[in-house]
N, CA, C and O atoms as CSV, one atom per row, in Angstrom:
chain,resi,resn,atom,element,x,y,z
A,1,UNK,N,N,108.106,94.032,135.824
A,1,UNK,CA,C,107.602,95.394,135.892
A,1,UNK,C,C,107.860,96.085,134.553
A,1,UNK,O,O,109.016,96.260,134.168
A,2,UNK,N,N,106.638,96.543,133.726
A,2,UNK,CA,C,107.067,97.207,132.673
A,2,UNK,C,C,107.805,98.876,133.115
A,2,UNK,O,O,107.629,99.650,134.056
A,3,UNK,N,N,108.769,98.890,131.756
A,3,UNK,CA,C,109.421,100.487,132.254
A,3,UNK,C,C,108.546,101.304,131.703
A,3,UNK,O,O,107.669,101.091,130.866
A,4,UNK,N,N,108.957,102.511,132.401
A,4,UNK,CA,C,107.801,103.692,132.285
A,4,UNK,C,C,108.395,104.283,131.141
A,4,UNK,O,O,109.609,104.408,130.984
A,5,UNK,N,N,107.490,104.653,130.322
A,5,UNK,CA,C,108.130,105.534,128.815
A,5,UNK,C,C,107.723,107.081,129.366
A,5,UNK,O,O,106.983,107.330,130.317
A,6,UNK,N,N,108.240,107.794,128.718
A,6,UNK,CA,C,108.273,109.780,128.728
A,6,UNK,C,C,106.639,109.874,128.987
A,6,UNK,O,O,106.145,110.315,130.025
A,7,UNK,N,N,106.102,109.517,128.169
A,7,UNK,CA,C,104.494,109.915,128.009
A,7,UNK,C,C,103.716,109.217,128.994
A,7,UNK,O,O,102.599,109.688,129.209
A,8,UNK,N,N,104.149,107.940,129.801
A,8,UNK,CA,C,103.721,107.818,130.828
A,8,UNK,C,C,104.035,108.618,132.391
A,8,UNK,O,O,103.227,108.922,133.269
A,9,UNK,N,N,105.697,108.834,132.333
A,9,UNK,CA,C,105.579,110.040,133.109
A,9,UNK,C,C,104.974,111.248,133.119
A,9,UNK,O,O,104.806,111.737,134.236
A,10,UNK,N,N,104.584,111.890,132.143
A,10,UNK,CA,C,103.705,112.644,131.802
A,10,UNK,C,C,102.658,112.802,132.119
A,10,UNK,O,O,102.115,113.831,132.519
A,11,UNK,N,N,102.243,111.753,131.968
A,11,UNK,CA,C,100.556,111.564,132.324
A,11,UNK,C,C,100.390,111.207,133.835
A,11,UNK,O,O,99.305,111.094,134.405
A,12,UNK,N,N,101.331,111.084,134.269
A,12,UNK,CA,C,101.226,110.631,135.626
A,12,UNK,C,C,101.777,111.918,136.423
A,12,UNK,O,O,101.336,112.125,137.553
A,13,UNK,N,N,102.599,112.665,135.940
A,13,UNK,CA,C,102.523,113.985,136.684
A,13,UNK,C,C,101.651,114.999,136.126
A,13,UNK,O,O,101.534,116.110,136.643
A,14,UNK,N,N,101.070,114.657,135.136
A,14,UNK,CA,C,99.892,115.456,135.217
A,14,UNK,C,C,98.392,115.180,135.759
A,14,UNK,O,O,97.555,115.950,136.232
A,15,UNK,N,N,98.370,113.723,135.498
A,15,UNK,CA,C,97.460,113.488,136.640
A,15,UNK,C,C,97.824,113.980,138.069
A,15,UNK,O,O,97.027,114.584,138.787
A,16,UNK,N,N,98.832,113.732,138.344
A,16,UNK,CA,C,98.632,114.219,139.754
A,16,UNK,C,C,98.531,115.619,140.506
A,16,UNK,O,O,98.207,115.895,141.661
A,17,UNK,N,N,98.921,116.389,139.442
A,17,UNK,CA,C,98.464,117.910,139.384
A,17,UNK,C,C,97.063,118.174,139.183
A,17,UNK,O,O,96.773,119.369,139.117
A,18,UNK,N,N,95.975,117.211,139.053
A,18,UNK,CA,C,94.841,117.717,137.904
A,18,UNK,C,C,94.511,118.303,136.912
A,18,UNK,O,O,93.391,118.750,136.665
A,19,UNK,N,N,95.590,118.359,136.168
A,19,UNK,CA,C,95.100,119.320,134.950
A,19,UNK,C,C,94.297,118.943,133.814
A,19,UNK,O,O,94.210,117.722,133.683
A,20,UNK,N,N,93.748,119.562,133.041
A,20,UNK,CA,C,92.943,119.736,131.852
A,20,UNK,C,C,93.722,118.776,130.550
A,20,UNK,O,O,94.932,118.739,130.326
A,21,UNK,N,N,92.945,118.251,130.014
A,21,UNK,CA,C,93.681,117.385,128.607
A,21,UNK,C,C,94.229,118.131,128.090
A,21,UNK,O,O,95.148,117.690,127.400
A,22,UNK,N,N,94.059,119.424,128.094
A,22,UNK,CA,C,95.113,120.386,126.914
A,22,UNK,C,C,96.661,120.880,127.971
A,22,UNK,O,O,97.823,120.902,127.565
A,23,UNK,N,N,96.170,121.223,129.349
A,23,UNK,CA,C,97.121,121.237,129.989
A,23,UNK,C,C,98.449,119.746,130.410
A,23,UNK,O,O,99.663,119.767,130.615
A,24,UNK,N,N,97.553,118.772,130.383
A,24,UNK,CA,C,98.298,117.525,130.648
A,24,UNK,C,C,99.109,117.480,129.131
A,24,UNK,O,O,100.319,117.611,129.314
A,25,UNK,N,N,98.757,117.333,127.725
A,25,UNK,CA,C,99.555,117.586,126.784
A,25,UNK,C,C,100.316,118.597,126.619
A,25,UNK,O,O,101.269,118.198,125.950
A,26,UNK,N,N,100.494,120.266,126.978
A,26,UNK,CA,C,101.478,120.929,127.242
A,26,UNK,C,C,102.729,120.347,128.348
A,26,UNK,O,O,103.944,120.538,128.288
A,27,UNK,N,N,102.005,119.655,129.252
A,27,UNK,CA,C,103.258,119.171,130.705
A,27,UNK,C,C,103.731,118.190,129.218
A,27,UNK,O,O,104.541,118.919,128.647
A,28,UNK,N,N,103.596,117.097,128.516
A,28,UNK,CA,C,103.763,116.055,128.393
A,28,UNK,C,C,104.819,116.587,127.063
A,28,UNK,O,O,105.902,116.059,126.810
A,29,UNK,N,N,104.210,117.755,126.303
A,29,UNK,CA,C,105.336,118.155,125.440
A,29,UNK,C,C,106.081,118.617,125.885
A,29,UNK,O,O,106.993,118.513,125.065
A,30,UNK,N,N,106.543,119.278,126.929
A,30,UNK,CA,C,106.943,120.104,128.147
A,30,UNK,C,C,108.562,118.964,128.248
A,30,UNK,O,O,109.675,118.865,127.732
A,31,UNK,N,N,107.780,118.373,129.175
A,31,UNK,CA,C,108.670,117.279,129.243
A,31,UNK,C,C,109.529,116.128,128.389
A,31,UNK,O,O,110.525,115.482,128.713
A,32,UNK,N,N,108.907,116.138,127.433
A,32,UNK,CA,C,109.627,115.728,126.442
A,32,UNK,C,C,110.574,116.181,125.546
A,32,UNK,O,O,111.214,115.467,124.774
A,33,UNK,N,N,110.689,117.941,125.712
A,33,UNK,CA,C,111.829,118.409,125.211
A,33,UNK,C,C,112.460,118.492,126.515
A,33,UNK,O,O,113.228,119.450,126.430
A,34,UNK,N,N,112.526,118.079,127.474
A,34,UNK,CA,C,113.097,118.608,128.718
A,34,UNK,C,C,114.038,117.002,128.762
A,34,UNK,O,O,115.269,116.990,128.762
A,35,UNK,N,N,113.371,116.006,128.791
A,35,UNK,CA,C,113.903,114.874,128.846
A,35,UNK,C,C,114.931,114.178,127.425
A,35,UNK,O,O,115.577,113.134,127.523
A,36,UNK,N,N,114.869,114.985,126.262
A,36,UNK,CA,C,114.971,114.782,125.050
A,36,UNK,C,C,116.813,114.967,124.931
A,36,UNK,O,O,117.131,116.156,124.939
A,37,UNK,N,N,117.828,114.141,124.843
A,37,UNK,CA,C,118.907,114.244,124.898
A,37,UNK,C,C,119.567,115.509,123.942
A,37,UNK,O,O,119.313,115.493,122.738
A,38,UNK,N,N,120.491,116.698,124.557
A,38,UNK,CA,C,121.064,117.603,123.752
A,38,UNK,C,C,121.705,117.120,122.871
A,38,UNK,O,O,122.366,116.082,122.852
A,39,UNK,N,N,121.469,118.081,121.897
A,39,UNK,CA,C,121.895,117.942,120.348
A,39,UNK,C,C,123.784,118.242,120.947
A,39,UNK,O,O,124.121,119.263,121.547
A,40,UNK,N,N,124.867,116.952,120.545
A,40,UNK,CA,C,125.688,117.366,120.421
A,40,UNK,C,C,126.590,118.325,119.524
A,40,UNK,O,O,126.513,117.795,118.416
A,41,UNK,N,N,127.602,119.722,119.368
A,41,UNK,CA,C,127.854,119.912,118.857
A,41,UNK,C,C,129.511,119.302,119.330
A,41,UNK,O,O,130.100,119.308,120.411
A,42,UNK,N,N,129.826,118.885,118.188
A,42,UNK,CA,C,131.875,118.744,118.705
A,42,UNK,C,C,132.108,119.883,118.072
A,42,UNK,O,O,131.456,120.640,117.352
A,43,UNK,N,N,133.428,119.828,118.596
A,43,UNK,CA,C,134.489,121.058,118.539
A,43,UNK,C,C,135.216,120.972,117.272
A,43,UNK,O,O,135.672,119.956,116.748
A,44,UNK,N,N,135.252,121.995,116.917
A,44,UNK,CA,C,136.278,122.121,115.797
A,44,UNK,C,C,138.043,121.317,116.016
A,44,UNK,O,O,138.846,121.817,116.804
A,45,UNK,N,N,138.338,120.226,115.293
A,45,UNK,CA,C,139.708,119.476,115.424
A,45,UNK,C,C,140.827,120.501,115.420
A,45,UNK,O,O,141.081,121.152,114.406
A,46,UNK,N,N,141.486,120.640,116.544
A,46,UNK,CA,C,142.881,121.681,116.617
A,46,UNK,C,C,144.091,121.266,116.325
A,46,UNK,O,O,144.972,121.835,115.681
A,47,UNK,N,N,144.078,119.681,117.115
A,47,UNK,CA,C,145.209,118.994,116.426
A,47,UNK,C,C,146.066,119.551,117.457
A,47,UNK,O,O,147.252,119.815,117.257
A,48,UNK,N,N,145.450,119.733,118.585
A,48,UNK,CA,C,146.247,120.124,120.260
A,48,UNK,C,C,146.143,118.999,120.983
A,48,UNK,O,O,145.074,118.391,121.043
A,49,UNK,N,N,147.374,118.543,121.691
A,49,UNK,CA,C,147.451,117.864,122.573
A,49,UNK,C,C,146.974,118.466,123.740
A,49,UNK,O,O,146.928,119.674,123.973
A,50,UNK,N,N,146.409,116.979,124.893
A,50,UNK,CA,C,146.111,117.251,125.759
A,50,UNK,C,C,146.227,116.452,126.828
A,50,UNK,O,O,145.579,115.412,126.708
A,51,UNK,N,N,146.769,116.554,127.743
A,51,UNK,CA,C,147.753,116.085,128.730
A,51,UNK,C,C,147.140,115.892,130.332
A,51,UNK,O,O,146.686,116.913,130.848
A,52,UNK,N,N,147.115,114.833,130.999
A,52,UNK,CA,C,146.724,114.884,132.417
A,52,UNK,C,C,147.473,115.443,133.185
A,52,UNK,O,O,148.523,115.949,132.788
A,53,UNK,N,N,147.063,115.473,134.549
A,53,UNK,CA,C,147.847,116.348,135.513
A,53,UNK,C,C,148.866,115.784,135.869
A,53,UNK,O,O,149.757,116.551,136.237
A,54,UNK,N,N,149.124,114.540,135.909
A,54,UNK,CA,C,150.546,113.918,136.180
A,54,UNK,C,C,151.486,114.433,134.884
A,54,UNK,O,O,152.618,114.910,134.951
A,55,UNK,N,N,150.569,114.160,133.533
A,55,UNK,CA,C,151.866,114.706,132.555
A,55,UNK,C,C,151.942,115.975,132.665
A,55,UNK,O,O,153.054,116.340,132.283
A,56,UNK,N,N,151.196,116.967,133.057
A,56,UNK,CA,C,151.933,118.317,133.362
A,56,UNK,C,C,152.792,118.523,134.569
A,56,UNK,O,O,153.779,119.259,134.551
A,57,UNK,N,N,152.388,117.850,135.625
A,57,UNK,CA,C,153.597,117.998,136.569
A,57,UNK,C,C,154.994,117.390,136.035
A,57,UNK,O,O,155.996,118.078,135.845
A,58,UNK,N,N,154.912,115.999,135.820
A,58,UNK,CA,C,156.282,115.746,134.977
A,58,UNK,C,C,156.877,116.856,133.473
A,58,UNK,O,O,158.045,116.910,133.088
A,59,UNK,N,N,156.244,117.269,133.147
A,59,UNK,CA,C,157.154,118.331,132.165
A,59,UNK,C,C,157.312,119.593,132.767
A,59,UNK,O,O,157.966,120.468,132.200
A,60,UNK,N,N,156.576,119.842,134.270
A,60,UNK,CA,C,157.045,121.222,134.660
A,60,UNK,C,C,158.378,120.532,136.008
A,60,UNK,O,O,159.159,121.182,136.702
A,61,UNK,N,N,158.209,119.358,135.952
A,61,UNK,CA,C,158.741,118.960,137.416
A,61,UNK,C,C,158.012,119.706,138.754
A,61,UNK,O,O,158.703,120.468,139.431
A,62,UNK,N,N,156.651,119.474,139.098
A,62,UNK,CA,C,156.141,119.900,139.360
A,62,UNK,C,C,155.205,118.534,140.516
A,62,UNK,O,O,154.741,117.594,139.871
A,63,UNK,N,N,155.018,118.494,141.817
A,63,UNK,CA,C,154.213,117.663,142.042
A,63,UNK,C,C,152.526,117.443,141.925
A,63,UNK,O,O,151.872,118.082,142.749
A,64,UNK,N,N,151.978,116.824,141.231
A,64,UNK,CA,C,151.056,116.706,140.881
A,64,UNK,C,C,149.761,117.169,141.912
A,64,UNK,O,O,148.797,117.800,141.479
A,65,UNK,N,N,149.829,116.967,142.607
A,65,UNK,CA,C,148.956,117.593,143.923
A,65,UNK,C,C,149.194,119.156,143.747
A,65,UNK,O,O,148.296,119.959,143.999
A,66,UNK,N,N,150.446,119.540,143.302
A,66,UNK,CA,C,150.279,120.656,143.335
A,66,UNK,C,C,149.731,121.358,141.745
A,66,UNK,O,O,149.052,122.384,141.715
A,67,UNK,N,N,150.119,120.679,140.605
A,67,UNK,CA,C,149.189,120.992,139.779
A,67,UNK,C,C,147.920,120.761,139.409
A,67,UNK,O,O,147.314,121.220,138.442
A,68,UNK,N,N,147.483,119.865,140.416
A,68,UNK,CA,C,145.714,119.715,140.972
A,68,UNK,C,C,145.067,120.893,141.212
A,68,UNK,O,O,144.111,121.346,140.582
A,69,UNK,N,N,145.948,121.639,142.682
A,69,UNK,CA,C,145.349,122.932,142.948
A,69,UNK,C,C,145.603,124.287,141.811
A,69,UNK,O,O,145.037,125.300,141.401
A,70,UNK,N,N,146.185,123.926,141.735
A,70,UNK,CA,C,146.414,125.371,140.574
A,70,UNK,C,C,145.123,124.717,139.188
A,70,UNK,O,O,144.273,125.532,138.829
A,71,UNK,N,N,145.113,123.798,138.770
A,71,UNK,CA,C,143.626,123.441,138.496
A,71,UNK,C,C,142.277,123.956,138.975
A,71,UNK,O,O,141.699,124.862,138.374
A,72,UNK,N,N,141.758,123.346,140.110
A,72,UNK,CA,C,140.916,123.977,140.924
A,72,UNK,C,C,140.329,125.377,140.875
A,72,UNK,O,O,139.210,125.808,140.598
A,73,UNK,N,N,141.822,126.105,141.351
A,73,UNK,CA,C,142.126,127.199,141.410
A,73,UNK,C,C,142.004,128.165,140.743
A,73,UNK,O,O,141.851,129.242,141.319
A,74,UNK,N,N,142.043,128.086,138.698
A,74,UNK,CA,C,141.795,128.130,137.404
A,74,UNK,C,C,143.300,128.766,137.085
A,74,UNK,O,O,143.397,129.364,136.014
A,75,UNK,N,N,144.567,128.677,137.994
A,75,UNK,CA,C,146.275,129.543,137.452
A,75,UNK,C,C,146.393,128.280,136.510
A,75,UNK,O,O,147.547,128.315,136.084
A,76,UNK,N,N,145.765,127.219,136.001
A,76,UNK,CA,C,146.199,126.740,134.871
A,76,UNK,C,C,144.817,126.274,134.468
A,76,UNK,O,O,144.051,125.688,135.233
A,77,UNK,N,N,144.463,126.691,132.750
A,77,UNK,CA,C,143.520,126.729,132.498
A,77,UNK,C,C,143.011,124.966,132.393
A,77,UNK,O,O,144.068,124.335,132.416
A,78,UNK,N,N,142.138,124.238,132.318
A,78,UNK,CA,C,141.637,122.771,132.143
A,78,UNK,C,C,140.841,122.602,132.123
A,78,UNK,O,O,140.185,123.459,132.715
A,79,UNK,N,N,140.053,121.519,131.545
A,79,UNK,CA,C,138.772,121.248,131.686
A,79,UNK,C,C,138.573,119.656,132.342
A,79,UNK,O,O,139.272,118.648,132.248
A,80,UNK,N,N,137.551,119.879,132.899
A,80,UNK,CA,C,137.221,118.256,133.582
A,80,UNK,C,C,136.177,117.332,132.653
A,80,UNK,O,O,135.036,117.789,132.590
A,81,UNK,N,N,136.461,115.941,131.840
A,81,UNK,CA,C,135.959,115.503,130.974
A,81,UNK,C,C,135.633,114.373,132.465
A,81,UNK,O,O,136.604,113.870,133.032
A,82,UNK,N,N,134.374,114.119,132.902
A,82,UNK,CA,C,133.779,113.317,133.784
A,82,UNK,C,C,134.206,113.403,134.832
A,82,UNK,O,O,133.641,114.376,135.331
A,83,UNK,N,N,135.260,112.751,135.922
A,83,UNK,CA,C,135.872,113.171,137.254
A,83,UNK,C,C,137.457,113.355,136.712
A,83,UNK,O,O,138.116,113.083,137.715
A,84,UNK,N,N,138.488,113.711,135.524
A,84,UNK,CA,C,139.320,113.834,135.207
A,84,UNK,C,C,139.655,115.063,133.883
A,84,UNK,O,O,139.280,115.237,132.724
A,85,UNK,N,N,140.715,115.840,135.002
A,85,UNK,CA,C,141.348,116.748,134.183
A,85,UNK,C,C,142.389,116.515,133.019
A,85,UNK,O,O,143.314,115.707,132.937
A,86,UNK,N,N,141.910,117.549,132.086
A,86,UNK,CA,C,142.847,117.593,131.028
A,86,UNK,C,C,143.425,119.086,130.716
A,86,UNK,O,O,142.989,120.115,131.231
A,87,UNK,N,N,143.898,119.049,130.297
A,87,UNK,CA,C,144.893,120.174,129.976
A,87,UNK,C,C,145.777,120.242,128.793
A,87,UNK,O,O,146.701,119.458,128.575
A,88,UNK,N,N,145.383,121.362,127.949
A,88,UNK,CA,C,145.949,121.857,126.791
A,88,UNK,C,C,147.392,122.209,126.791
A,88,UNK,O,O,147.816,122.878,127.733
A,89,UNK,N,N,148.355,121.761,125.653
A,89,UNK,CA,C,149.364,122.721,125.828
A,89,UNK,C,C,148.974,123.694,125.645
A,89,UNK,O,O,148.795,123.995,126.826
A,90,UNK,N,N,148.540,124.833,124.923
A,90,UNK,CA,C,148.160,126.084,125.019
A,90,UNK,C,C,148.454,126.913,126.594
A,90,UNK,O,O,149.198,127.827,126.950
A,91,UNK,N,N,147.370,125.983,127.315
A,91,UNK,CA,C,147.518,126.417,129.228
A,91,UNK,C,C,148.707,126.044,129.541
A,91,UNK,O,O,149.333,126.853,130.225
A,92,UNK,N,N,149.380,124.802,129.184
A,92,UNK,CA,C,150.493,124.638,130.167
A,92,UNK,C,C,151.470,125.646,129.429
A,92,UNK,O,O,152.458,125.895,130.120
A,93,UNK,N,N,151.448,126.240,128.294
A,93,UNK,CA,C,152.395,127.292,127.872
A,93,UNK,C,C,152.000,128.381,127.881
A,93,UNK,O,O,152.648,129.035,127.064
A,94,UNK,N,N,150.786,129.349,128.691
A,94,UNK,CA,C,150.213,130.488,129.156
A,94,UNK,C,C,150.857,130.292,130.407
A,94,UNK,O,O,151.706,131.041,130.890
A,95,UNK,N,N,150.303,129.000,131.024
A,95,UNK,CA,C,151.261,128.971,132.636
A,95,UNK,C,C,152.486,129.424,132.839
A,95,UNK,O,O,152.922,130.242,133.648
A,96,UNK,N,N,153.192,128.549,131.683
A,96,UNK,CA,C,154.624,128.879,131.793
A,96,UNK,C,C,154.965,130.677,131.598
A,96,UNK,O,O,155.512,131.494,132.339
A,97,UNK,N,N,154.316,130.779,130.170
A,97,UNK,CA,C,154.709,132.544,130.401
A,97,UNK,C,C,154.317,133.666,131.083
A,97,UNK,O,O,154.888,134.753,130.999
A,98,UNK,N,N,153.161,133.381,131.892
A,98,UNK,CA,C,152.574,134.316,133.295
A,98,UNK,C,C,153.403,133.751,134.307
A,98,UNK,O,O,153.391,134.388,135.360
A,99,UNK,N,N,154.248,132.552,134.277
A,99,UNK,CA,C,155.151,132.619,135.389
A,99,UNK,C,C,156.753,132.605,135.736
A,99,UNK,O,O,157.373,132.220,136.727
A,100,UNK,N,N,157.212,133.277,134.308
A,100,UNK,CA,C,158.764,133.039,134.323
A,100,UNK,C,C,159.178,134.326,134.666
A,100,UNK,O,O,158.765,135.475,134.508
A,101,UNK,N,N,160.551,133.513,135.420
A,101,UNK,CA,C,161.436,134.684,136.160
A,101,UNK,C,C,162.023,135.051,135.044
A,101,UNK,O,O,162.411,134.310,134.141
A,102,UNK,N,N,162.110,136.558,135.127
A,102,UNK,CA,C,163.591,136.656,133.695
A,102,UNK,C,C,164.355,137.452,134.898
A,102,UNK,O,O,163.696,138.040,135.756
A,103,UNK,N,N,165.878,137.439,134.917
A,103,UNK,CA,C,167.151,137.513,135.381
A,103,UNK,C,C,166.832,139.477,135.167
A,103,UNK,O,O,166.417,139.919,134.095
A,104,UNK,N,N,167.056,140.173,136.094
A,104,UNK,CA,C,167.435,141.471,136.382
A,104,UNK,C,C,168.846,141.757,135.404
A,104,UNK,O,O,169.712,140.888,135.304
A,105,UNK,N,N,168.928,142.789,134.861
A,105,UNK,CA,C,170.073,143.410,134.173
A,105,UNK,C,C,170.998,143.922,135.091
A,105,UNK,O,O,170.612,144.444,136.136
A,106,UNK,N,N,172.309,143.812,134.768
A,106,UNK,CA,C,173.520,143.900,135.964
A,106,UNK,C,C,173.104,145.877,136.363
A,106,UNK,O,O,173.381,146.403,137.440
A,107,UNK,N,N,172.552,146.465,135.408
A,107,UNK,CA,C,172.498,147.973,135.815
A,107,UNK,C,C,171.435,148.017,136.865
A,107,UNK,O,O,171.676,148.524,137.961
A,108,UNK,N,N,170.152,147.455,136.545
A,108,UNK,CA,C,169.378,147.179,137.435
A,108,UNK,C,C,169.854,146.764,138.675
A,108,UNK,O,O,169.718,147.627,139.541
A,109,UNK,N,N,170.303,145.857,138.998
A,109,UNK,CA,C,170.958,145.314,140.267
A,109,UNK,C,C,171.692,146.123,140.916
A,109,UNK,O,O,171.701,146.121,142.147
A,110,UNK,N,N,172.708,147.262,139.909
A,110,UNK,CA,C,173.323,148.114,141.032
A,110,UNK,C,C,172.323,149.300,141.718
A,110,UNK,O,O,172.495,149.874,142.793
A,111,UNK,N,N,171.218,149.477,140.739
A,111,UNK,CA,C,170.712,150.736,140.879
A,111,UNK,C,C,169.686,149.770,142.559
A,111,UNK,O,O,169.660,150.285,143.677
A,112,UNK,N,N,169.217,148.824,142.324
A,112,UNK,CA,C,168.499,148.358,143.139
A,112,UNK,C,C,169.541,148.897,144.714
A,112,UNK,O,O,169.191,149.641,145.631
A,113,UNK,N,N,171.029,148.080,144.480
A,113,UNK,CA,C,172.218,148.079,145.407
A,113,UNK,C,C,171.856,149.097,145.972
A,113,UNK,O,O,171.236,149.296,147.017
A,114,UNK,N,N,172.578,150.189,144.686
A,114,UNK,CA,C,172.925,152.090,145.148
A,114,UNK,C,C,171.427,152.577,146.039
A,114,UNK,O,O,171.634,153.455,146.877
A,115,UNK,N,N,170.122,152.134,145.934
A,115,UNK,CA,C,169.044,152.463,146.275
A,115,UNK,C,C,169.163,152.041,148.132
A,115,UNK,O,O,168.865,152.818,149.039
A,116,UNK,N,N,169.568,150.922,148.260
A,116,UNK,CA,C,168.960,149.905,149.292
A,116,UNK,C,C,170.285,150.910,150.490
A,116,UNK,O,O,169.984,151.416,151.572
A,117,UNK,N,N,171.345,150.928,149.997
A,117,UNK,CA,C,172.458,151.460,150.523
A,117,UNK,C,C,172.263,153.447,151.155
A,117,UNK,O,O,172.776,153.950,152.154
A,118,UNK,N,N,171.570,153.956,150.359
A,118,UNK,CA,C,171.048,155.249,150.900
A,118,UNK,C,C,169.681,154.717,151.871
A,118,UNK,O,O,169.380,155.583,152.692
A,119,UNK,N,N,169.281,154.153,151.903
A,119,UNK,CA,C,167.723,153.969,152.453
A,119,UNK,C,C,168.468,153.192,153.613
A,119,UNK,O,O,167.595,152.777,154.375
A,120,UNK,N,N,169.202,152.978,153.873
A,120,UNK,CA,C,170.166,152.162,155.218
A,120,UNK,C,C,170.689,153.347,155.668
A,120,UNK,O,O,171.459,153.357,156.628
């Protein structure tokens, strides 16, 4: 069986529309930028690592299922290169600083105390 080239699909969905020779060559250029592979641009080199979801759960100690969903989810930024995530340090160190506890100041804590103790 010979394979069908662009311009034979063409002509064959424009035959089957009926159109006009000038219309069947618009479908056929039509389609040929449509079928015509995108111009890749790459990315500018950052010289950033980029890490799967198992290696971000192991440096957060973190189980991986659970840094799946927070994937998904977009609380850690990633991108999916075919059916597999990757992840920037950049995200895994935005993650980290949208999610650290910092320790209350001992004045804070009493005032919280002195607060909780009148409201009782």
């Amino acid at each position: 069986m010979k394979p069908v080239t662009r311009a034979d699909a063409a002509q064959q969905l424009a035959g089957s529309l009926r159109l006009s020779a000038k219309a069947m060559q618009q479908a056929a250029d039509a389609l040929e930028v449509l079928l015509a592979p995108a111009e890749a641009v790459a990315p500018e080199p950052t010289g950033e690592m980029y890490f799967s979801p198992e290696q971000v759960a192991e440096r957060l100690s973190l189980h991986v299922d659970h840094i799946r969903n927070l994937l998904r989810a977009g609380e850690i930024q990633g991108s999916k290169i075919g059916s597999r995530w990757r992840v920037s340090e950049t995200a895994v160190s935005e993650y980290i600083a949208a999610n650290r506890f910092e320790r209350m100041s001992d004045e804070d804590v009493a005032a919280v105390r002195e607060y909780l103790r009148e409201a009782i």
